[in-house]
C-alpha positions as CSV (number, residue, x, y, z in Angstrom):
1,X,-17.2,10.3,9.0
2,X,-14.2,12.6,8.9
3,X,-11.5,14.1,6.6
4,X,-7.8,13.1,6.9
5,X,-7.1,16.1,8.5
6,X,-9.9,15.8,10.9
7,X,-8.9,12.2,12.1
8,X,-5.4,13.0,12.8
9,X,-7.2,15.8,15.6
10,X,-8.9,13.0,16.9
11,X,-5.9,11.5,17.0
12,X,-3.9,13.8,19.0
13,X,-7.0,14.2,21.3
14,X,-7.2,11.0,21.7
15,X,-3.4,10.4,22.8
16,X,-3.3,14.0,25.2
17,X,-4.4,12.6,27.9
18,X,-2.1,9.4,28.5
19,X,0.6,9.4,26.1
20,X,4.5,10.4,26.7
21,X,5.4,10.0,23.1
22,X,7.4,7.5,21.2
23,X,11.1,6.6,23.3
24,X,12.7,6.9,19.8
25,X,13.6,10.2,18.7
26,X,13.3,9.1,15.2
27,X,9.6,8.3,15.6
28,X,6.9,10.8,15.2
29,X,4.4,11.0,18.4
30,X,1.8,12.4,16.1
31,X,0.7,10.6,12.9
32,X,0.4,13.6,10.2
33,X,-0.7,13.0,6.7
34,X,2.0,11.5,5.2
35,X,2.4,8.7,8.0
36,X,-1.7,7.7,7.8
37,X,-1.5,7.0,4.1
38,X,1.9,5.1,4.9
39,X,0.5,3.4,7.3
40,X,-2.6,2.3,4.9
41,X,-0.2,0.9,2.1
42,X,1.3,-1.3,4.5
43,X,-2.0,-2.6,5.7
44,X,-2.3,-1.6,9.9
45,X,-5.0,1.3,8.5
46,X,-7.2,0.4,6.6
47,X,-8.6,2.3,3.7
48,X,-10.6,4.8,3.4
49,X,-14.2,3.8,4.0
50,X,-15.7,6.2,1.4
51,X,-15.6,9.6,0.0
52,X,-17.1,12.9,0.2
53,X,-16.8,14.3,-3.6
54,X,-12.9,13.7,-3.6
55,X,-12.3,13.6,-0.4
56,X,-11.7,10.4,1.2
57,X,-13.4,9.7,4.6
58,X,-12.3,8.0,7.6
59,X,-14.3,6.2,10.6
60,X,-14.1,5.5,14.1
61,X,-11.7,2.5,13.1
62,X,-9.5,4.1,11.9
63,X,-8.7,5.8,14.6
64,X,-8.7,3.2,16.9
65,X,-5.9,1.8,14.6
66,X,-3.6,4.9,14.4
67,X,-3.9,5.6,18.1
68,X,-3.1,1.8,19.0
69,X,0.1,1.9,16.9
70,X,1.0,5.3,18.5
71,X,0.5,3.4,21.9
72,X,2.3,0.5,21.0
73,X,5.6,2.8,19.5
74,X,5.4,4.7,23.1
75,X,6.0,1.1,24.7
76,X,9.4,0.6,22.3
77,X,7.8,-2.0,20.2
78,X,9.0,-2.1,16.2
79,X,6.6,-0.8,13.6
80,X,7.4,-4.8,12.3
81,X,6.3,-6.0,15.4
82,X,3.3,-4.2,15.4
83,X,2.6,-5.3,11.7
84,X,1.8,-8.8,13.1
85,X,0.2,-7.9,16.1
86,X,-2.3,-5.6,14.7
87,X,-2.6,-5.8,10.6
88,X,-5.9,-7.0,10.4
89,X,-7.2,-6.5,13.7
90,X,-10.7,-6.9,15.3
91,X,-12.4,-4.1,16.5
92,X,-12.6,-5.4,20.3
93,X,-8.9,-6.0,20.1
94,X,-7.9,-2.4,18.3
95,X,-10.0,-0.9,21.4
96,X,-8.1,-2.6,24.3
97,X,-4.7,-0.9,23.2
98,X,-5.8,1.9,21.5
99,X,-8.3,3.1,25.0
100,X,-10.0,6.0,22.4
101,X,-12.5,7.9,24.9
102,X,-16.0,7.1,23.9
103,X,-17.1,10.6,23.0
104,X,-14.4,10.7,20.2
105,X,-15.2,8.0,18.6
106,X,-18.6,9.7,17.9
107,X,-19.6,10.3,14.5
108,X,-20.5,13.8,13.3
109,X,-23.2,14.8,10.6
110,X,-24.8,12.0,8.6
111,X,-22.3,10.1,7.7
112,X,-22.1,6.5,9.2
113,X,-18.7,4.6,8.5
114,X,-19.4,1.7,6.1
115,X,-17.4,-1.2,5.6
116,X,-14.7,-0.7,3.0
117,X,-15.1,-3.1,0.1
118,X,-13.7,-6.6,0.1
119,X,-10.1,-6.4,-1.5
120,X,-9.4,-8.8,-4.1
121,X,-7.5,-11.9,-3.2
122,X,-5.7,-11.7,-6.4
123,X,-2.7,-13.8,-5.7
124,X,-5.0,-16.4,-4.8
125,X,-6.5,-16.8,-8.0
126,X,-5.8,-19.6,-10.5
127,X,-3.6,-18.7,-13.3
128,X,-5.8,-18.4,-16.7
129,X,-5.4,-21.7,-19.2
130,X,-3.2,-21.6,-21.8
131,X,-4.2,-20.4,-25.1
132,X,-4.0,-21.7,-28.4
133,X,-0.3,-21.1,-30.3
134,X,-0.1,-19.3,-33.5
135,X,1.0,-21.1,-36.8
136,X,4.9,-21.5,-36.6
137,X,6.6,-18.8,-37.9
138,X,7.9,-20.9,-40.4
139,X,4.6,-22.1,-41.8
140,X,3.5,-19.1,-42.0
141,X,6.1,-17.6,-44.1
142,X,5.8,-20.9,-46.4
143,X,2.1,-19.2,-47.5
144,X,3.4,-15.9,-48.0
145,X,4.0,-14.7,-51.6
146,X,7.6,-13.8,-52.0
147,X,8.3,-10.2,-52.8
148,X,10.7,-9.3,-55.3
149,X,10.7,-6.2,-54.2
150,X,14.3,-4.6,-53.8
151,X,15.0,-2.6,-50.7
152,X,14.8,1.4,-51.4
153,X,18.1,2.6,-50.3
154,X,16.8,6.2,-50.1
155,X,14.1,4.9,-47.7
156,X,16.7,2.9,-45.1
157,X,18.9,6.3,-44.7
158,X,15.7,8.1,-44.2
159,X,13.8,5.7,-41.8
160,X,13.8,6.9,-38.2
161,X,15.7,4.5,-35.4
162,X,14.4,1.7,-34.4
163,X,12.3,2.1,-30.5
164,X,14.2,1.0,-27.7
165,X,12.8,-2.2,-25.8
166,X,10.7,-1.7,-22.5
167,X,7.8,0.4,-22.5
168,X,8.1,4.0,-23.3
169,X,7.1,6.7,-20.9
170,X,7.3,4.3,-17.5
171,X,9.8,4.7,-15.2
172,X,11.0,2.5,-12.1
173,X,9.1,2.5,-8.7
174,X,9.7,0.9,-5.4
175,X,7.0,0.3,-2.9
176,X,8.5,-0.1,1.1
177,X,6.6,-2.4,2.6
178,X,8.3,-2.2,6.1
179,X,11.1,-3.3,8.3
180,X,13.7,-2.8,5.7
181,X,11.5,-5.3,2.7
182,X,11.1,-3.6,-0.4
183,X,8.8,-4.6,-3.6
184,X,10.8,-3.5,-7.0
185,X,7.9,-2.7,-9.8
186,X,8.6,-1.2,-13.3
187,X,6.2,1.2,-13.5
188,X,4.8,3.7,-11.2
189,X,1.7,2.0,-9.0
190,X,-1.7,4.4,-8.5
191,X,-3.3,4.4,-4.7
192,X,-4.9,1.4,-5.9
193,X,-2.6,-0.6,-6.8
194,X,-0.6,0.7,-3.3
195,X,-3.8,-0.9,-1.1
196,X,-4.2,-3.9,-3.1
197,X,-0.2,-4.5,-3.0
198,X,-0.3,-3.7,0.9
199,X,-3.4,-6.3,1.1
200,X,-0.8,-8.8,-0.4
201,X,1.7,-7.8,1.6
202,X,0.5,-8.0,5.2
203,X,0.6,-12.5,5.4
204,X,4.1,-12.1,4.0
205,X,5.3,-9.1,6.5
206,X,4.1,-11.2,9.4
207,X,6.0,-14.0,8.2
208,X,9.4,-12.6,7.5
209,X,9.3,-10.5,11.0
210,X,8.4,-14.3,12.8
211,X,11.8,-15.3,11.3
212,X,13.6,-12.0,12.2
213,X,14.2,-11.5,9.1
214,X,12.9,-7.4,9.0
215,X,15.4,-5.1,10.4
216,X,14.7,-2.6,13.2
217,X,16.7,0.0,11.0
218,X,15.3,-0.3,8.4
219,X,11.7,0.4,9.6
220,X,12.6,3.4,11.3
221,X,14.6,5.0,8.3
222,X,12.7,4.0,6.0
223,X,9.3,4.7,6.3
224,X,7.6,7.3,8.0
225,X,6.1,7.0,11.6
């Protein structure tokens, strides 16, 4: 298998021989870095298939995927368009657009590109039964001795501020899922949650771009290509 920065040569090979770039000026011809792991969170690349230490690896489908997007921009189709012709893909249908010569899809050393691990269907699950209530509040206080305690006025003027509501420490993030959609979260998603939201993602991307309801704009500004 082969390092991120090692796929997106094969890329480039890959595209030298038969590819006159994207017609939109705002659309990279070459995938770098940044535009594979885009790419990934909105489900047309899969993930990684494993990793080398900490370094994550990448297999011949991969590139098939990258350099069939690539072909697919050159023709003037929408990164939203492509999003429900290709997320999800089989690999007989990736190599009929993507045309990747045979020798570059060759695997060096002794790696072998395994399947990546089934994601979790976690919107599909049933929601968990609801638990038992406490006691009411009420009864509760009915069983509790009274305190005839008086309240320490030197205490109240010295007791720090009550804590804000939320959660401390988390801050707003927003995931672009493409063609303009965008999922609000409250905290600050991980590469894992990213794939599995991307996984989610994908049925609902294809929908909304069926209805025209993702803008061309939108998924040219707003993500990278």
């Amino acid at each position: 298998m082969w390092t991120l920065d090692e796929l997106v040569d094969r890329v480039e090979d890959a595209l030298s021989a038969e590819y006159s770039g994207a017609p939109n000026g705002r659309v990279r011809g070459i995938p770098d870095r940044r535009a594979v792991r885009w790419y990934s969170t909105i489900g047309l690349v899969d993930r990684p298939s494993g990793t080398r230490g900490r370094t994550a690896l990448y297999g011949p489908r991969h590139l098939m995927q990258l350099v069939a997007i690539k072909r697919r921009q050159a023709e003037g189709h929408l990164l939203a368009d492509i999003q429900v012709e290709l997320s999800g893909a089989d690999d007989e249908t990736l190599a009929a657009v993507a045309r990747v010569p045979p020798a570059l899809l060759e695997i060096d050393g002794p790696y072998q590109d395994e399947p990546a691990a089934p994601r979790p269907r976690f919107w599909a699950d049933r929601p968990a039964p609801p638990t038992t209530g406490a006691p009411p509040a009420t009864a509760a206080a009915s069983t509790a001795a009274p305190s005839t305690a008086a309240p320490s006025t030197a205490a109240s003027s010295t007791a720090a501020p009550a804590a804000p509501s939320g959660r401390a420490g988390t801050r707003a993030g927003a995931v672009r899922l493409g063609g303009g959609a965008m999922l609000v979260l409250p905290g600050t998603p991980t590469d894992d949650d990213l794939a599995a939201i991307a996984a989610a993602a994908a049925p609902l991307l294809r929908t909304l771009a069926g209805r025209g309801l993702l803008t061309e704009e939108n998924t040219e500004i707003g993500s990278p290509s």
